[in-house]
C-alpha positions in Angstrom: 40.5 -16.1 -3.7 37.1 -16.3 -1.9 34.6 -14.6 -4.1 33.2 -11.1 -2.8 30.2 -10.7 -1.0 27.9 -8.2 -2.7 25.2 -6.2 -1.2 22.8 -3.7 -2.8 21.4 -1.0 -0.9 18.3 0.6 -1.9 16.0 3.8 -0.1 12.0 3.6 -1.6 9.4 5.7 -1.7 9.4 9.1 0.6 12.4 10.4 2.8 12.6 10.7 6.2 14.8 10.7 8.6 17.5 8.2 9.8 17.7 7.2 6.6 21.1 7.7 6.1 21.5 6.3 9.5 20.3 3.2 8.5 22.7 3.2 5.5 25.6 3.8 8.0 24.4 1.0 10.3 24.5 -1.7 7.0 28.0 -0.4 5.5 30.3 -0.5 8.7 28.6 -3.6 10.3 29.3 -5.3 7.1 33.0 -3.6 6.9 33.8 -4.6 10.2 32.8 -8.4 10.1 33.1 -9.2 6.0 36.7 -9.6 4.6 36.0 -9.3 0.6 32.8 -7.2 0.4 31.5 -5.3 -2.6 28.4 -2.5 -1.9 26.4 -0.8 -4.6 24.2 2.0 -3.5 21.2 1.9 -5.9 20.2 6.0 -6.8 16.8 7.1 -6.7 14.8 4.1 -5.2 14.3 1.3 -7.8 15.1 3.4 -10.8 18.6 2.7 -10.3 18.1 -0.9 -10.0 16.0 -0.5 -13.4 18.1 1.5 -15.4 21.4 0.3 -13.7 22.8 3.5 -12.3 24.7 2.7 -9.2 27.4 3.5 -6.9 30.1 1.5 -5.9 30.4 2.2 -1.9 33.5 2.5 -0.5 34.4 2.5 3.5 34.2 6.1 3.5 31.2 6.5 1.7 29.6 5.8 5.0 31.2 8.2 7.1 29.9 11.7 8.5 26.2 10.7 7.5 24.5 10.0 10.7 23.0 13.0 11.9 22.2 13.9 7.8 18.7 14.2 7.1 17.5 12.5 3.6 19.2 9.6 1.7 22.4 9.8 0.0 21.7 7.7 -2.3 18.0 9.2 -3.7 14.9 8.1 -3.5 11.9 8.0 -5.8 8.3 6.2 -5.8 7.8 3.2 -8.5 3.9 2.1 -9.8 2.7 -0.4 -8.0 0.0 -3.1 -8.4 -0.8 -4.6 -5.0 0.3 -7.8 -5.0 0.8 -8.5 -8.2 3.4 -5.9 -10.3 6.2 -2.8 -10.2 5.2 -1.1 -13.4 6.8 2.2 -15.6 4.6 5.0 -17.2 3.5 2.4 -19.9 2.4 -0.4 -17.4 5.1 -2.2 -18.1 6.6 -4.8 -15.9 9.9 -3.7 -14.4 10.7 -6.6 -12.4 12.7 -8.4 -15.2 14.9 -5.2 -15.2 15.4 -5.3 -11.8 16.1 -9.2 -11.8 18.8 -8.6 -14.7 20.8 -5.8 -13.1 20.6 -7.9 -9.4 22.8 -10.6 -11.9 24.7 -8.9 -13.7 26.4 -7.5 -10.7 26.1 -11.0 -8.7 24.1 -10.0 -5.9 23.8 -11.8 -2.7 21.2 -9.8 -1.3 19.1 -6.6 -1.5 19.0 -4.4 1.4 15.8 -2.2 0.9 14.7 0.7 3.1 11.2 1.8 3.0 7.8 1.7 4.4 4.9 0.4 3.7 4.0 0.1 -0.4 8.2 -0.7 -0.5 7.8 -4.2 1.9 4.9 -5.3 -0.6 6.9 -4.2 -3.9 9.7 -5.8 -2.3 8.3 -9.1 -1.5 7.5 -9.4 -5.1 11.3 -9.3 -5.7 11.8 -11.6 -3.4 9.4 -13.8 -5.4 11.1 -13.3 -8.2 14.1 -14.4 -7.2 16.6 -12.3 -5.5 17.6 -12.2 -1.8 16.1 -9.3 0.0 16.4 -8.0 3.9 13.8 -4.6 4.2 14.1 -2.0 7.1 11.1 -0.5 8.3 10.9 3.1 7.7 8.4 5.7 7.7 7.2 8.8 9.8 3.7 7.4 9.8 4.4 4.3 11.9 2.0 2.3 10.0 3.8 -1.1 9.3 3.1 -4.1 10.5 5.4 -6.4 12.9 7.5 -3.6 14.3 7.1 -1.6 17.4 8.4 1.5 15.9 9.8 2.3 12.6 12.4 4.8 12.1 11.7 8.4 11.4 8.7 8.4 13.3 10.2 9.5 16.8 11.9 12.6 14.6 8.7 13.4 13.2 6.4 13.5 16.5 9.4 15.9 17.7 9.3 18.1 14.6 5.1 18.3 14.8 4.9 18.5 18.5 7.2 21.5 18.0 4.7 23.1 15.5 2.1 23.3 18.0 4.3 24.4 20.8 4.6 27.4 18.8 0.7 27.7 18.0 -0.2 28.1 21.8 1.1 31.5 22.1 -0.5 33.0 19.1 -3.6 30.9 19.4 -3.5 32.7 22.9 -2.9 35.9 21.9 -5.5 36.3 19.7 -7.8 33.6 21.2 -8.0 31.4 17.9 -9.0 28.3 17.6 -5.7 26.5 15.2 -6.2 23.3 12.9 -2.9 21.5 12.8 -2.9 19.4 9.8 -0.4 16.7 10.1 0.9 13.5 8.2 -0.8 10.1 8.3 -3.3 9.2 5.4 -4.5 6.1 7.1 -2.9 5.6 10.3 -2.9 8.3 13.8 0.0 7.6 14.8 2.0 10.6 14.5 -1.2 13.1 15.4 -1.8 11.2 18.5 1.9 11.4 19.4 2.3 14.8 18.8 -1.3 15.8 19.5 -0.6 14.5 23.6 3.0 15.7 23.6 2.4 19.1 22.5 -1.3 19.3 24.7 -3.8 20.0 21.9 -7.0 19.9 23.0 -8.9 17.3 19.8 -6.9 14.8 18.2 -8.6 13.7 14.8 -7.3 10.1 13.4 -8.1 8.1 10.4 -9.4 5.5 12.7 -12.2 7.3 14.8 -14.4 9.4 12.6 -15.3 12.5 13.5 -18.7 14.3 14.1 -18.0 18.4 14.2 -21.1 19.2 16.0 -19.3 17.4 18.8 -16.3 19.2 18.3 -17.9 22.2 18.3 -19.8 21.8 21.6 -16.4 21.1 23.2 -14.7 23.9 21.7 -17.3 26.2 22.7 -17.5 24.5 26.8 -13.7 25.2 27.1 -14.5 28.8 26.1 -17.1 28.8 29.0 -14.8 27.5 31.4 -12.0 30.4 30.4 -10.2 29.3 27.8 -9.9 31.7 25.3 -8.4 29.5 22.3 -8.1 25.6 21.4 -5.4 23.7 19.1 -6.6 20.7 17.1 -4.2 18.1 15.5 -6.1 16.5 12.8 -4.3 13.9 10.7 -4.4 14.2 6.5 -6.4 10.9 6.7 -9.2 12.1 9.0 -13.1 11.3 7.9 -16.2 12.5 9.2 -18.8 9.8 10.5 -20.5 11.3 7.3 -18.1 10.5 4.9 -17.7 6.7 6.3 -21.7 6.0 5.4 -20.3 7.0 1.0 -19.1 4.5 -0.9 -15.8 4.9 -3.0 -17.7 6.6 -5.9 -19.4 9.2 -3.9 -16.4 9.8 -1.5 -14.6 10.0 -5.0 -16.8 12.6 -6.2 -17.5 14.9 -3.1 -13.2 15.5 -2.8 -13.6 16.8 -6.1 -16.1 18.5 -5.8 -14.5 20.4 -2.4 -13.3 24.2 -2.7 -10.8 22.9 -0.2 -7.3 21.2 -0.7 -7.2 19.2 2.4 -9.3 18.2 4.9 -8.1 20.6 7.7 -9.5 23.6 5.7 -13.0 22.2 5.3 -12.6 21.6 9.3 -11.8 25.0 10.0 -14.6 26.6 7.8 -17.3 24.3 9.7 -15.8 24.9 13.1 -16.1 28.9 12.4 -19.5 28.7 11.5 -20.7 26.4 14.5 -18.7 28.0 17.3 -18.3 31.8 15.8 -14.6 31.3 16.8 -11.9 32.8 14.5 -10.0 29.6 13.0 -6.6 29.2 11.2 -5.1 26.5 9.7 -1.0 25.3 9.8 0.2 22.3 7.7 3.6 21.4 8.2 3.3 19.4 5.4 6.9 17.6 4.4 8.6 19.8 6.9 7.4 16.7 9.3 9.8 14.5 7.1 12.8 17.2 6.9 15.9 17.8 8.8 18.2 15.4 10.6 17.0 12.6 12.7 16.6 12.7 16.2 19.0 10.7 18.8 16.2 8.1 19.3 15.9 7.4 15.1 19.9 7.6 14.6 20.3 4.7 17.5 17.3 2.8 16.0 18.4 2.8 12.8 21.8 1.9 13.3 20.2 -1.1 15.3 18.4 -2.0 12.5 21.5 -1.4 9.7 23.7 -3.3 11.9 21.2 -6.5 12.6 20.5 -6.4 8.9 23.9 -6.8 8.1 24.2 -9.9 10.2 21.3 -11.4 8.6 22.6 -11.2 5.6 26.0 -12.7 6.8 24.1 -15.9 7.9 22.1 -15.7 4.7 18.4 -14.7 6.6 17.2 -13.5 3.2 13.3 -12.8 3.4 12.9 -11.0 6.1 12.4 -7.4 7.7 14.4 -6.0 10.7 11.9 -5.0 13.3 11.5 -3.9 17.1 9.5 -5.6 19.5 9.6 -5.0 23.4 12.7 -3.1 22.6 14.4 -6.2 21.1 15.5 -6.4 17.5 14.2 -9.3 15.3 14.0 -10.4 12.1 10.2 -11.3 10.9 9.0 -12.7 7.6 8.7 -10.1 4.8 5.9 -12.0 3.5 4.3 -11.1 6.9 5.0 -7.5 7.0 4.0 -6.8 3.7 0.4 -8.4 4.1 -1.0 -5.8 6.4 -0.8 -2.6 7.9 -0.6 -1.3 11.1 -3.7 0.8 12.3 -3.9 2.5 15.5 -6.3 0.4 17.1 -9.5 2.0 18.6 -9.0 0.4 22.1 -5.2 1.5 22.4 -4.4 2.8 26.0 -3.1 5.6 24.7 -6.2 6.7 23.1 -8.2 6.0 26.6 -5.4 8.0 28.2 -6.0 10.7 25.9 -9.9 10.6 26.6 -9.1 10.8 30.8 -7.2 13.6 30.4 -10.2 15.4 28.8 -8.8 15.3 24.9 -11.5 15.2 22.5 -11.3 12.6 19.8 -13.7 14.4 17.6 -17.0 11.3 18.6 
């Protein structure tokens, strides 16, 4: 008898949506074309691969997940030394852990789901050894090589919805809101969500921001009539201040803040230098909640499905990714070198601008 074909599937680092979609996408594709298959879902992330706790996936295991929100199987976030280690608590190499549980069950290939600190920790699997396809998933967009990764399109709906619901209060009581949102180092998501739901300053990671400019906006709209502003600010923001401190100082001064995020010191500044009452919202991992949208359960499936057929012609070393709407497979080694910043030029930031959004310079 021809020996089994064994797949493990594995969801890294934070949730988000389509997750389980992407699951779906890898275990019917698989069922439908593979005769003697064998799938072991991996709980929590890479702990299960450590500590061998596993699930052996049957046909119906992938059933009625689709429009679930999360990942069946668990996720969790493992230590990681760019470039060079997956550690535990101690600082202790994993790896070998991970490399003895991939053969004592006989894999033929990892399938591992996760954004961007899971393609680096996953290419050093692949450099240790084992066979590994990686889909591209995060709400913050950030990773290199793909168009779009899924999760992303569910959480511009969930925080352009947040500020939909601002205007009317904002109005009401002629406030000016701060709508923190995810995206430590890439805009992404607050420029998405920041057009779609018509706030009037959009702060990113990648253009730093200068208040006093901010604030002379703010306080022209009110001249012109209107009464209250919204502000999508990313989590990753910086002030043109804080971009002239090096590590230490930058270090020092968020310890020294009364604040716990960035979109609190915003407001208090803005208050003082327009006079304005200011609130602050933070979704916070609401963004990440709830099922996926149409958009991420199609996208995901895509990528489950093509991952699946990589795997059937043996295309190990590679991540699923969109580009111009087509699917591909690129090097992992690629997509886990870099990240994808919003870059400073992108039309849709100059659209943004001749609309008359501020981007906080």
């Amino acid at each position: 008898m021809k020996r089994a074909t064994r797949v493990g599937l594995i969801t890294s680092g934070g949730d988000c949506q389509g997750l389980n979609a992407a699951i779906r996408g890898v275990g019917k594709a698989l069922f439908q074309r593979v005769d003697n298959l064998e799938i072991y879902g991996m709980y929590d992330g890479y702990r299960g691969l450590i500590e061998r706790d596993y699930k052996f996936m049957e046909r119906k295991d992938f059933s009625g997940i689709l429009t679930e929100g999360g990942t069946i199987l668990g996720t969790s976030r493992q230590r990681y030394i760019p470039g060079k280690d997956i550690v535990d608590e101690n600082g202790e190499s994993v790896i070998p852990r991970m490399l003895d549980t991939y053969n004592r069950l006989g894999l033929d290939c990892l399938v591992i789901m996760g954004g961007n600190g899971t393609q680096k920790s996953a290419k050093l699997l692949m450099d240790a050894g084992m066979n590994v396809v990686t889909l591209p998933k995060t709400i913050d967009n950030d990773i290199w090589g793909t168009d779009t990764t899924f999760g992303f399109q569910s959480a511009v709906n969930i925080a352009t919805n947040v500020i939909d619901y601002l205007h009317t209060t904002a109005c009401s009581h002629g406030r000016i809101f701060v709508v923190e949102l995810m995206g430590r180092d890439a805009g992404w998501l607050t420029l998405h969500a920041g057009i779609g739901s018509g706030a009037d300053v959009i702060l990113i990671p990648e253009i730093p921001y200068d208040l006093e400019k901010v604030a002379e906006m703010l306080k022209l709209r009110r001249k012109r009539g209107s009464g209250f502003s919204i502000i999508a600010c990313a989590e990753g923001a910086v002030s043109v201040d804080e971009t002239k401190l090096d590590e230490e100082a930058s270090r020092r001064k968020k310890e020294q803040s009364k604040h716990s995020t960035v979109s609190y010191a915003i407001a208090e500044e803005l208050e003082r230098l327009t006079g304005q009452d200011t609130r602050v919202t933070v979704p916070g991992h609401y963004q990440r909640g709830g099922p996926p949208c149409p958009y991420d359960r199609v996208l995901a499936t895509r990528f489950g499905a093509y991952a699946a057929d990589l795997i059937i012609k043996k295309q190990y070393g590679t991540m699923v990714a969109i580009q111009h709407g087509e699917i591909v497979a690129i090097p992992l080694a690629d997509a886990a070198s870099k990240t994808k910043f919003l870059p400073v030029d992108h039309p849709m930031i100059q659209m943004a601008r001749d609309i008359g959004i501020c981007m906080g310079d």
